[in-house]
GUPA-975634 format. One record per residue (C-alpha): residue in one letter; x, y, z. Coordinates in steps of 0.05 Angstrom, whole numbers, plus 32768, in hexadecimal, padded with zeros to 4 digits. Example, Ala and Ser with C-alpha at 12.3 -4.5 7.8 and 13.67 -1.06 7.14 Angstrom:
! GUPA-975634
A80F67FA6809C;S81117FEB808F;
***
This chain:
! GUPA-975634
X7B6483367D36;X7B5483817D43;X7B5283A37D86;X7B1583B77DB4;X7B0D83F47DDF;X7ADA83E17E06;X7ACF84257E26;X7AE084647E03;X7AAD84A27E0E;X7ABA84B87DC7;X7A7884E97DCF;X7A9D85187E01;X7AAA85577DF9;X7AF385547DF3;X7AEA85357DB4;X7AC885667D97;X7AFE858B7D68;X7B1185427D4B;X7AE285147D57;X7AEC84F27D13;X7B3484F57D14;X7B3B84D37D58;X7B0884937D45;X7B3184957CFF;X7B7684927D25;X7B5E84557D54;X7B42842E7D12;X7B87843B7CF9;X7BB784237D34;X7B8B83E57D3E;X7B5083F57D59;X7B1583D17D3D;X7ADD83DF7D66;X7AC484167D9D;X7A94840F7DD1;X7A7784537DE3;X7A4D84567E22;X7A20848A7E34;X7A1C84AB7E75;X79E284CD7E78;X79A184E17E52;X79B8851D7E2B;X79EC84F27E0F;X79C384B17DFA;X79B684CB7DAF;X79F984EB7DA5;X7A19849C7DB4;X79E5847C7D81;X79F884B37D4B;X7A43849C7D59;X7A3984597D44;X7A1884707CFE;X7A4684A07CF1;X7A81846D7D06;X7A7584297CEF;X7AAF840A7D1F;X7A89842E7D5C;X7A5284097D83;X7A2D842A7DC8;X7A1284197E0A;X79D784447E24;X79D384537E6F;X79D084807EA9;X7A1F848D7ECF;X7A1C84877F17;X7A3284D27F18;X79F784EB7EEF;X79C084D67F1D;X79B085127F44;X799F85287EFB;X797684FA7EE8;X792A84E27EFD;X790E849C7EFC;X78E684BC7EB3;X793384B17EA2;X792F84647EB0;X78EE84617E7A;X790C84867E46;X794684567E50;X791F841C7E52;X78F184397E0E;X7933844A7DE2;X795D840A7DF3;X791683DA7DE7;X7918840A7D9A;X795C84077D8E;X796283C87D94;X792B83B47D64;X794983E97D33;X79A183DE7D3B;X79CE83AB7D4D;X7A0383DB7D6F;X79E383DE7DB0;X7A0783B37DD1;X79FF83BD7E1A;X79DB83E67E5D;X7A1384197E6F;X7A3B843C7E8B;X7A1184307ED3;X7A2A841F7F0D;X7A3C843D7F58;X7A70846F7F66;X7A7D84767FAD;X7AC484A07FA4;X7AA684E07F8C;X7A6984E37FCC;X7A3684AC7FF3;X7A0B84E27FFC;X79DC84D07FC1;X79E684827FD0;X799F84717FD6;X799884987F89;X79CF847B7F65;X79B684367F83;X797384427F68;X798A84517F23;X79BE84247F22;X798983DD7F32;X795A84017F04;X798283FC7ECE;X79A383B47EE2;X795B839F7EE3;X795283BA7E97;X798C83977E7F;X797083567E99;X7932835A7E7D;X795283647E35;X798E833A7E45;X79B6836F7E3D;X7A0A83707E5E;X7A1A83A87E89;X7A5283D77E85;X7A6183EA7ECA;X7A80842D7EF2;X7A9E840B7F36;X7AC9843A7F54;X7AD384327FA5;X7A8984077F9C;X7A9A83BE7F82;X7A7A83997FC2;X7A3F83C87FBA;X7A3A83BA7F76;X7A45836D7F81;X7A11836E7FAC;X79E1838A7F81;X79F8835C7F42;X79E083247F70;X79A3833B7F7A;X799483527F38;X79AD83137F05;X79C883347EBD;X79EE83127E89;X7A3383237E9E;X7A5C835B7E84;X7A96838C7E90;X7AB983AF7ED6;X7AC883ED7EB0;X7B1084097ED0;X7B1983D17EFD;X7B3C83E37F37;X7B2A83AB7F6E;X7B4B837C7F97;X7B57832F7F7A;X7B2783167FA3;X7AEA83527F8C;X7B08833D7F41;X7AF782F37F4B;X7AAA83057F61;X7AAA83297F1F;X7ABA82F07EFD;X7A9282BE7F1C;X7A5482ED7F0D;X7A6C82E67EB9;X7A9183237EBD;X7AD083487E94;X7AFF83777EB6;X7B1A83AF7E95;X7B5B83CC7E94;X7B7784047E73;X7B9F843C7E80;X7BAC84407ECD;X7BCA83F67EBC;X7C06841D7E95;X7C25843F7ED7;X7C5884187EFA;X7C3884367F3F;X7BF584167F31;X7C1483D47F58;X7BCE83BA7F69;X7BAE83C07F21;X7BF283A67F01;X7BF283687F2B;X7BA783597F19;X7BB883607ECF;X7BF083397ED4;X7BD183037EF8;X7B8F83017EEE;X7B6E82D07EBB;X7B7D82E97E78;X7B3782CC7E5B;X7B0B83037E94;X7B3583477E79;X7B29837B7E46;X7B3E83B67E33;X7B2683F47E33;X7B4984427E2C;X7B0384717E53;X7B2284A37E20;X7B2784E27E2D;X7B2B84C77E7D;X7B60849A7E98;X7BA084B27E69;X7BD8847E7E6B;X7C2284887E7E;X7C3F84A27E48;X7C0C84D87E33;X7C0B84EC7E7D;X7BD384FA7EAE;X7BBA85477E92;X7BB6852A7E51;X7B7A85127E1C;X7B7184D37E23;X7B6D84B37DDC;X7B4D84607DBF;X7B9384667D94;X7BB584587DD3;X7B9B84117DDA;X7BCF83F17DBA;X7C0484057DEA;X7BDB83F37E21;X7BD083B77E02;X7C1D83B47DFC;X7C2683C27E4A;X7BEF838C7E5C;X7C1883557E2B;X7C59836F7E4B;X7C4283607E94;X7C1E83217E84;X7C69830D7E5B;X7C3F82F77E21;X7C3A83147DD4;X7C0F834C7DC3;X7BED83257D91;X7BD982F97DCC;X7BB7833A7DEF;X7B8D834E7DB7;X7B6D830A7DA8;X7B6182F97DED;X7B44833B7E08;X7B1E83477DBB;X7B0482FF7DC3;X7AEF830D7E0C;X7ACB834D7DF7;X7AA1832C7DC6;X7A9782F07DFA;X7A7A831E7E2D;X7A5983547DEE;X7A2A831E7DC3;X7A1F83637D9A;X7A5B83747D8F;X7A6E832F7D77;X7A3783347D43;X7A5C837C7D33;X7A9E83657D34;X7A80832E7D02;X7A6583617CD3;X7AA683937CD5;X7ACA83507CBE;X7AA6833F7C8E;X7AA1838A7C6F;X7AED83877C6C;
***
């Protein structure tokens, strides 16, 4: 059973010197698959050409919540045209993301990044298509628009809620992920959740180069080679074998990913 990052912007720029080496090193400690989501339009190519030149990388295409006073509804078509052609033409599209709200950084462009984000929810429906969602300090926003706008489920990227916000989740078909912030022994709230929480609604995720765990500390690169230590501090919490993690959160990935499964299927069967 092989790990899943379920959220790793392997297209940044901080990757640039050693791209190659960095999605080689993951492969090598474990993990066996990588779900890059775009941000924004200028990135949407550069994701797809990941995936070719990395067969144990797979993509979401969508517009981040921060990106929006960028972008113009022309954005939404040419989102809408490539994910109807890539999907007749590859298998490793495997969801609409990274969208979402983010109310931390400003609410003065609310009314935008609403627009942009039930745009996009409303594309994902009509290809039935999983989300990969951006929630930070907007889950009851964002639960209130996942009502409203029925999709197939999919993943609370860097879920940082309250037990009660991570239930709706879950009653709407969604994952949680976790990842590095649930590796400092501050992070009380998150800790608890992971501990606690079902084990069958959590994956995990590194949002490499972002969110560096405990042990690399906070100025560092974040890195999808450090997903088996924070698989480690998830199985330590939960007082259960790592081995336990990686099939639970790999089969949940998959569960909540139908495209992934097929890829995961394929990667197998190469090997």
């Amino acid at each position: 059973m092989m790990l899943i990052d379920t959220h790793c912007h392997l297209d940044a720029a901080e990757f640039d010197a050693d791209r190659d080496m960095v999605a080689n090193l993951a492969k090598q400690t474990g993990v066996g698959v990588i779900v890059v989501p775009s941000v924004e339009p200028n990135n949407f190519q550069q994701v797809i050409d990941l995936s070719v030149q990395h067969p144990h990388c797979c993509y979401a295409l969508g517009l981040h919540p921060m990106y929006v006073d960028v972008a113009s509804p022309s954005d939404i078509k040419r989102l809408h045209a490539l994910i109807q052609q890539q999907l007749s033409t590859d298998n490793k599209l495997i969801a609409v993301g990274e969208i979402g709200l983010d109310f931390f950084v400003t609410q003065q462009n609310r009314e935008t990044q609403e627009y942009f984000f039930t745009e996009q929810l409303k594309i994902a429906n009509e290809f039935n298509l999983p989300v990969i969602l951006h929630v930070r300090r907007a889950i009851d926003e964002i639960l209130k628009h996942l009502r409203r706008y029925k999709v197939t489920g999919g993943i609370a990227h860097a879920f940082n809620g309250s037990r009660q916000q991570a239930d709706e989740f879950i009653k709407l078909g969604f994952k949680l992920g976790f990842g590095g912030a649930m590796t400092y022994p501050r992070a009380l709230k998150i800790r608890e959740l992971a501990k606690t929480l079902p084990l069958e609604s959590i994956v995990l995720e590194t949002d490499a180069p972002d969110i560096p765990p405990q042990w690399i500390g906070t100025k560092a690169r974040n890195s999808p080679a450090e997903l088996m230590k924070i698989a480690e501090i998830l199985a330590d919490l939960r007082g259960i074998h790592v081995a336990q993690i990686i099939e639970n959160t790999s089969k949940n990935a998959k569960q909540i990913l139908p495209n992934l499964a097929t890829l995961c299927t394929r990667l197998e069967v190469l090997h």
